[in-house]
C-alpha positions in Angstrom: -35.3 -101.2 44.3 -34.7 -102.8 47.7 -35.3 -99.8 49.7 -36.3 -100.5 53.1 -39.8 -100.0 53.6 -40.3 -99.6 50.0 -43.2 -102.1 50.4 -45.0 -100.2 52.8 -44.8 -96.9 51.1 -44.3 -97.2 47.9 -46.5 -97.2 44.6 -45.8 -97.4 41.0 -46.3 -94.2 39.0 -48.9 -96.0 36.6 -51.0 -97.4 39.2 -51.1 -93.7 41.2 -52.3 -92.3 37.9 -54.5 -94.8 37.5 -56.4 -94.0 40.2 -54.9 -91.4 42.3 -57.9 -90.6 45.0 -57.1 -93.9 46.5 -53.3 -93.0 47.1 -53.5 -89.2 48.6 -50.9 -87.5 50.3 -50.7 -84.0 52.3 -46.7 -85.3 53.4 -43.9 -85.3 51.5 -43.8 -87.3 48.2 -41.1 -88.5 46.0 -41.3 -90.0 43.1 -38.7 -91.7 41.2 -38.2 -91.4 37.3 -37.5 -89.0 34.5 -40.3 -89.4 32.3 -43.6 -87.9 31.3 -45.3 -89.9 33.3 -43.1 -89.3 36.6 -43.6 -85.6 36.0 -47.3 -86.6 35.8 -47.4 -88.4 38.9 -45.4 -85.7 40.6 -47.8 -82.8 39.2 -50.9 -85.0 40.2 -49.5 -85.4 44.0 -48.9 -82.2 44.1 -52.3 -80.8 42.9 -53.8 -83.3 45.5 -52.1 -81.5 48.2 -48.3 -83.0 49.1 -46.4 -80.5 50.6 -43.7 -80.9 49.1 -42.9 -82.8 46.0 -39.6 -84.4 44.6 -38.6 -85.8 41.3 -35.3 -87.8 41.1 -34.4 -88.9 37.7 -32.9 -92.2 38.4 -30.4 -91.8 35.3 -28.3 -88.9 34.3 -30.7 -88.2 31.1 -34.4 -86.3 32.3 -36.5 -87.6 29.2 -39.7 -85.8 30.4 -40.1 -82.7 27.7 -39.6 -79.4 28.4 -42.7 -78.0 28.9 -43.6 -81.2 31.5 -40.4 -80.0 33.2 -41.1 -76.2 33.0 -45.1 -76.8 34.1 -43.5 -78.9 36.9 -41.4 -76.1 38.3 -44.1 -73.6 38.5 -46.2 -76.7 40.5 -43.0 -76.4 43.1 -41.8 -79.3 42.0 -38.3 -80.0 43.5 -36.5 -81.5 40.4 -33.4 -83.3 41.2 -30.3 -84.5 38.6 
């Protein structure tokens, strides 16, 4: 996405869920996409301990279901349109 830094800090969605002990965070997370699976990744950081946890759908369109969404709100996720 050419985001500076985005080497150093970032990781795809798939390969956190893959394996999401190796990639722990107690900071702040965000995750970028409006899927099922970034609602996944988001729920999953959170439960690991992030502090705070946000979810920016990249688009205009969330595709993630409702009840991913609704779960995700009662995690504390901070969803963001």
């Amino acid at each position: 996405m050419a985001i500076p830094g985005e080497g150093d800090y970032s990781i795809s969605g798939v390969d956190f869920l893959v394996a999401p002990d190796q990639h722990v965070n107690t900071g702040t997370v965000f995750v970028l996409g409006a899927g099922n699976s970034a609602v996944d990744a988001a729920r999953v950081a959170k439960h690991q301990g992030a502090k705070e946890v946000h979810l920016f759908a990249r688009t205009n369109r969330i595709r993630a279901s409702a009840k991913e969404l609704d779960e995700a709100r009662e995690d504390g996720i901070h969803i963001h349109q």
